[in-house]
DRENFIPA-507944 format. One record per residue (C-alpha): residue number from 1; y, x, z; residue in one letter. Coordinates in steps of 0.02 Angstrom, whole numbers. Example, Ala and Ser with C-alpha at 12.3 -4.5 7.8 and 13.67 -1.06 7.14 Angstrom:
! DRENFIPA-507944
<site 1 <-225 615 390> 'a'>
<site 2 <-53 684 357> 's'>
//
This chain:
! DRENFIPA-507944
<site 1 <3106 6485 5295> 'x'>
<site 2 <3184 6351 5171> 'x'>
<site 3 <3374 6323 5153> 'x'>
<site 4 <3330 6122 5233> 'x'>
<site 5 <3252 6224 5409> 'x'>
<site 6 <3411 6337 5394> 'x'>
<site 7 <3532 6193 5371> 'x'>
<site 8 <3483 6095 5510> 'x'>
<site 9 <3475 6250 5636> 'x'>
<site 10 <3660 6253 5590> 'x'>
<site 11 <3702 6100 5606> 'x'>
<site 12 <3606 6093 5778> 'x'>
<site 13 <3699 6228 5869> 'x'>
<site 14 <3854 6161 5788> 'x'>
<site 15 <3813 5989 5879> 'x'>
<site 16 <3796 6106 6043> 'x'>
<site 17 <3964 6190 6017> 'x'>
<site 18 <4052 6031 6008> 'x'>
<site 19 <3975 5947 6141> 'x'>
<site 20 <4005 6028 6297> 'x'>
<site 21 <4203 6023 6286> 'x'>
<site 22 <4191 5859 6258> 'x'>
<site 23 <4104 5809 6400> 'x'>
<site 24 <4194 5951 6507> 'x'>
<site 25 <4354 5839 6454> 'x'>
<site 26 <4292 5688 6519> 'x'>
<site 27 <4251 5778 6684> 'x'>
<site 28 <4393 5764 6818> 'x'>
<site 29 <4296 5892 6945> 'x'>
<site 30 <4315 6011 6789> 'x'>
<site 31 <4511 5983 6761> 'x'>
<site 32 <4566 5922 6952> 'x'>
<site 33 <4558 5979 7133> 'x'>
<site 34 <4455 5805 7175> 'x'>
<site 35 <4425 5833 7356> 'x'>
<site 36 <4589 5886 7396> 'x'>
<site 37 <4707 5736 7424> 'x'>
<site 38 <4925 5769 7378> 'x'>
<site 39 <5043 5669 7386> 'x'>
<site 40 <5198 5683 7267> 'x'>
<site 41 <5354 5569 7306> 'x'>
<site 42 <5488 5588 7190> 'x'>
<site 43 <5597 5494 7043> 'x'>
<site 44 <5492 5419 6903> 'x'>
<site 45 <5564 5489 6740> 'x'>
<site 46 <5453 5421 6623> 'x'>
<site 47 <5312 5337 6585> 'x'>
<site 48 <5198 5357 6423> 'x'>
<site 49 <5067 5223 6394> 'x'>
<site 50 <4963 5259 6269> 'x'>
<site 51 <4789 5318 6232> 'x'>
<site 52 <4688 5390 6298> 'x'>
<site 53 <4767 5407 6465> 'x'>
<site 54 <4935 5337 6517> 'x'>
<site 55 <5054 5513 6596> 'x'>
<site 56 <5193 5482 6708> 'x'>
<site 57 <5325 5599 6737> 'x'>
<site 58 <5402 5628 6900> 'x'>
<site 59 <5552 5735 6968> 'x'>
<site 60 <5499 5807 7156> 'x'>
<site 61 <5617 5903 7205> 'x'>
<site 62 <5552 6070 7323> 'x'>
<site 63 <5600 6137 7463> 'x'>
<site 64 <5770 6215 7430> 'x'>
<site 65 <5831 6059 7345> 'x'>
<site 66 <5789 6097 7158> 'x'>
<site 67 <5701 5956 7044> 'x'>
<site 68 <5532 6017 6960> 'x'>
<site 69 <5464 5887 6821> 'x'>
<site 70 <5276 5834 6854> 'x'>
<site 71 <5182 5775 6755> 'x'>
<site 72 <5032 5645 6824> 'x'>
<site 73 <4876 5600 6730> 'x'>
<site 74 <4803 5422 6732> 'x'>
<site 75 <4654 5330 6665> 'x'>
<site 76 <4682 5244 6514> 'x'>
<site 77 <4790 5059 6461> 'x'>
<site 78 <4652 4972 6455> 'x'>
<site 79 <4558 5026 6603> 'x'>
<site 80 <4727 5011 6696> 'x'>
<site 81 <4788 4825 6633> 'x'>
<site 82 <4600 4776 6676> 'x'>
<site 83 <4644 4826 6847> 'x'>
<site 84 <4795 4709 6838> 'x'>
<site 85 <4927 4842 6806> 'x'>
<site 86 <5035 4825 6670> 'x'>
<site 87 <5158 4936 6564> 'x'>
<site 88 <5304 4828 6596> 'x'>
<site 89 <5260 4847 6795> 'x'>
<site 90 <5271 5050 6752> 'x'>
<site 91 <5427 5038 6654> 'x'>
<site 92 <5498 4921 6794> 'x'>
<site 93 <5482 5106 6912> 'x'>
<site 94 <5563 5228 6809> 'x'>
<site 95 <5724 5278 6908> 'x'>
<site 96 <5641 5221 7055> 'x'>
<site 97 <5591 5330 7208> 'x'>
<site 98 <5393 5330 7227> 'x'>
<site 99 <5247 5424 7304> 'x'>
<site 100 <5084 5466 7192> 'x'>
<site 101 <4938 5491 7317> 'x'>
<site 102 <4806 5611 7165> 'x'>
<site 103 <4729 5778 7130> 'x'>
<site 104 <4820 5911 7105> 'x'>
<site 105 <4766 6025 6920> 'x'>
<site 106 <4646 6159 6980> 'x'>
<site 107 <4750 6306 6874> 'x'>
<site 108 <4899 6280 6962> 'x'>
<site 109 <5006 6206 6839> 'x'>
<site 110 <5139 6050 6892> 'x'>
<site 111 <4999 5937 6817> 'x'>
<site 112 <4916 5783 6954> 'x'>
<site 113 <4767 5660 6922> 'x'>
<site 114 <4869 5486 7008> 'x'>
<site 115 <4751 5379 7102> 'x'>
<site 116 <4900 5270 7168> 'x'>
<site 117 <5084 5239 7173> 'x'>
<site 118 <5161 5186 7340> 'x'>
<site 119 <5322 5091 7315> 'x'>
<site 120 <5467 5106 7429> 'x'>
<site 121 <5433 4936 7520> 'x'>
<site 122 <5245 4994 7546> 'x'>
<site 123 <5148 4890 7395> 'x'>
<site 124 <5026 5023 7330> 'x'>
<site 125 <4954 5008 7137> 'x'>
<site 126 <4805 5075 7096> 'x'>
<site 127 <4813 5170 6939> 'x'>
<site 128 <4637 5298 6955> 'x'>
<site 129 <4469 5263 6996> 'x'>
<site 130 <4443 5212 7166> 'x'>
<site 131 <4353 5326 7303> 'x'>
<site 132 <4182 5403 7209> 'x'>
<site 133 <4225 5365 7074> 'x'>
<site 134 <4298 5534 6991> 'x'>
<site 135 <4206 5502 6804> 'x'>
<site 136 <4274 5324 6779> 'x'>
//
């Protein structure tokens, strides 16, 4: 076998190793419970817009009173300003009570994919893919 055969064989299965995370990434069903609908209604603590998905970070607090900080996974800027939602409009709601309707992270952690915010006088933005869409 030459050294050329070799080379390519390694860069082959090094093209294979690569691959599958990053389509496993760009998966929700791999990441998210996506036929399980929560709801989260808390105070929006922050907001971080930037690529290549916006996070929001909410305080819910649990049953006995005491605030856990979640943290709620969104598409990305562009995909959500094409949509008509804007980072001002997000920075306008932190402080603000809301309820995220999402997916809740399959490990368990206090992660959530947000498919929309409900506001406190009912509006609702849409900030994930709408219904059948869970690969946007």
């Amino acid at each position: 076998m030459t050294r050329r055969y070799w080379g390519f064989v390694v860069v082959f299965c090094g093209l294979l190793v690569t691959t599958r995370p990053a389509l496993a990434h760009h998966s929700l069903n791999s990441e998210f419970q996506m036929g399980k609908p929560t709801e989260l209604k808390g105070i929006l603590a922050k907001v971080e817009w930037d690529n290549p998905h916006v996070f929001w970070y909410l305080d819910v607090k649990d049953a006995s009173g005491n605030a856990a900080r979640w943290s709620v996974e969104g598409l990305p800027p562009s995909y959500l300003h094409r949509s008509g939602v804007s980072r001002t409009d997000m920075l306008a709601l932190v402080g603000k009570e809301v309820t995220i309707h999402g997916r809740l992270a399959k490990d368990g952690s206090k992660l959530m994919f947000g498919l929309d915010f409900v506001l406190p006088d009912g509006r609702v933005i849409p900030v994930g893919p709408k219904a059948g869409d869970d690969n946007p």
